[in-house]
C-alpha positions in Angstrom: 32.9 -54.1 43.9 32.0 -57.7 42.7 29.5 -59.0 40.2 26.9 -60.4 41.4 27.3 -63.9 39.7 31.1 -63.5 41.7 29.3 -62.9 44.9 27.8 -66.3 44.5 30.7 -68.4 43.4 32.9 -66.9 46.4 30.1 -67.5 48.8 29.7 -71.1 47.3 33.9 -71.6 47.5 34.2 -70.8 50.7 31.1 -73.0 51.9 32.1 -75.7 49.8 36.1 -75.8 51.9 33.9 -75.1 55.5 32.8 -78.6 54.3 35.8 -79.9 54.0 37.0 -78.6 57.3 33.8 -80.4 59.0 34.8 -83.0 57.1 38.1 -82.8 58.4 37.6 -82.1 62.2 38.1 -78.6 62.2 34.8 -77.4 63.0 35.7 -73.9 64.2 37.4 -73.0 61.1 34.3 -74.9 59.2 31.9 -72.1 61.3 34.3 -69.1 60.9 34.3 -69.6 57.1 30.4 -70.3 57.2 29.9 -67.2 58.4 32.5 -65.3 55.9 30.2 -66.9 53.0 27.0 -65.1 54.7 28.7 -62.0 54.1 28.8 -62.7 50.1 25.4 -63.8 50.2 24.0 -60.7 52.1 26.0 -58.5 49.8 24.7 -60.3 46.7 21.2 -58.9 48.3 22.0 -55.7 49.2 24.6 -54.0 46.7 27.9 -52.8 48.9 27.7 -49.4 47.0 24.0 -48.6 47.1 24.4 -49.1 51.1 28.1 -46.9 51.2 25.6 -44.1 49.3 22.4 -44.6 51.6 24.8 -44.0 54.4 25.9 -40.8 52.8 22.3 -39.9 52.0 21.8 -40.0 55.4 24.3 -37.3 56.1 22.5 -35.0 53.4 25.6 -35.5 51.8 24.0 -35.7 47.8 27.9 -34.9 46.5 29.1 -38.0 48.4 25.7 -40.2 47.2 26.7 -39.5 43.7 30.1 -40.7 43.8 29.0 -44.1 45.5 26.7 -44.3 42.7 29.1 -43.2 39.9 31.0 -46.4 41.0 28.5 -48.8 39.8 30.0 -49.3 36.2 27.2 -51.2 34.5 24.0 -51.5 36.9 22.4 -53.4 34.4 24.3 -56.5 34.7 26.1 -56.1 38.5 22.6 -55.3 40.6 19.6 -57.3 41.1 16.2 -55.5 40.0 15.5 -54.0 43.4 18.7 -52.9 43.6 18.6 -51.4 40.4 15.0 -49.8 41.7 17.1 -48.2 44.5 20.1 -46.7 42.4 17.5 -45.2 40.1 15.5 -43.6 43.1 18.8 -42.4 44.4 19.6 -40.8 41.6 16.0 -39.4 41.9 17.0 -37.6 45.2 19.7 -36.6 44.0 18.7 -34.7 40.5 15.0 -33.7 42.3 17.1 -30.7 43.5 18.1 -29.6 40.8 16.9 -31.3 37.6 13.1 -32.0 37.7 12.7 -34.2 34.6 15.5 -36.1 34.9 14.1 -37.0 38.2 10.8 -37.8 36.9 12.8 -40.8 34.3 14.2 -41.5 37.5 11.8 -41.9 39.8 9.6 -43.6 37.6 12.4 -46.5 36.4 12.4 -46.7 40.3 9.0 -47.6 40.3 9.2 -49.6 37.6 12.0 -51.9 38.9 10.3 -51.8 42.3 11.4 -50.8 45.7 11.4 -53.0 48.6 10.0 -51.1 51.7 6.7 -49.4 51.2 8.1 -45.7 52.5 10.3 -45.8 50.0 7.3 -46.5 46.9 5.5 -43.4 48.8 8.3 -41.0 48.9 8.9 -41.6 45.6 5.2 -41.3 44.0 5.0 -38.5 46.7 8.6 -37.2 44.6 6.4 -37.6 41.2 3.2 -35.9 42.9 5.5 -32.9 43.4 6.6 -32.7 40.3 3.9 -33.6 38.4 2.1 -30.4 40.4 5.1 -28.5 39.1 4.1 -29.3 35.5 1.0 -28.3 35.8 -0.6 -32.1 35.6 -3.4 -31.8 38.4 -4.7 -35.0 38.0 -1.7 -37.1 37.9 -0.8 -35.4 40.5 -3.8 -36.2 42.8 -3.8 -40.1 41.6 0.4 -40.0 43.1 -0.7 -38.3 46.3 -3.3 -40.7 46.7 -1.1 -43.7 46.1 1.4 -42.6 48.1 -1.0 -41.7 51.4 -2.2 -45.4 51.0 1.4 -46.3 50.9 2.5 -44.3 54.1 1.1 -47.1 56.6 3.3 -45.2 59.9 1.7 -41.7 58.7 5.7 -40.6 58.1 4.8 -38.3 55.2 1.3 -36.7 56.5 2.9 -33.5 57.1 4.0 -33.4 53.4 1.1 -35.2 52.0 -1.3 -32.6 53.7 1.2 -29.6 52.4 1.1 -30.7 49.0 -2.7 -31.3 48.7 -2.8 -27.6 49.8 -0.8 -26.3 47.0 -2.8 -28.0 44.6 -6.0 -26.1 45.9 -4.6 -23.0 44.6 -3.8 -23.9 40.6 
């Protein structure tokens, strides 16, 4: 919705006329605008869009993801690099159902840009396992399901993990 940079100046606006209501006497007004600012400050943090999509991801609703994500115009410039790593592992979801190597570019800018929470770096190397055993790359695939069993700390994804490492015994 806003830049980034946008976020910040409207956040630093509104903080900087809270003051002036302090200043003022007004201190309700100077706490009621505080806590409007916070608002621009979490959203500078977490992108408005990436949490609209992650809401409809939630739903298995991948048609509904991809418009969210469609309205980031320029991710480049509006998102921070973690948000950035969560658009492209998004989109990694999304085209892993139907588009394998354009989830693998994906997945792997994901990665590159880095992802806060460490579930989400083992779903996606678990992702890249999958499709690496797809390919026919064994051993990258081994060295992803490894990384990503180290990753899964709450044992989340030792069903799938355990699955996968199955189906590479047999090619």
């Amino acid at each position: 919705m806003f830049n980034k940079i946008f976020k910040l100046i409207i956040a630093g606006l509104i903080i900087a006329y809270a003051v002036y209501q302090f200043i003022e006497g007004n201190i309700g007004n100077g706490i009621f605008l505080i806590s409007i600012s916070l608002v621009f400050i979490f959203l500078y943090f977490r992108n408005e869009m990436i949490l609209l999509a992650f809401l409809r991801m939630r739903k298995q609703d991948l048609a509904g993801t991809q418009k969210w994500l469609g309205k980031i115009t320029n991710p480049e410039t509006a998102l921070t690099l973690k948000q950035q790593g969560y658009y492209n592992y998004l989109y990694g979801i999304i085209f892993s159902q139907t588009n394998l190597t354009q989830a693998e570019k994906y997945f792997k800018k994901a990665l590159k840009f880095g992802l806060t929470m460490d579930y989400d770096l083992a779903m996606a190397k678990l992702s890249l396992a999958g499709i690496a055993m797809q390919k026919r790359r064994k051993r990258e695939a081994t060295m992803l399901l490894n990384e990503a069993k180290k990753l899964d700390k709450n044992d989340m994804l030792k069903e799938q993990i355990k699955m996968m490492k199955q189906q590479m015994k047999k090619i």
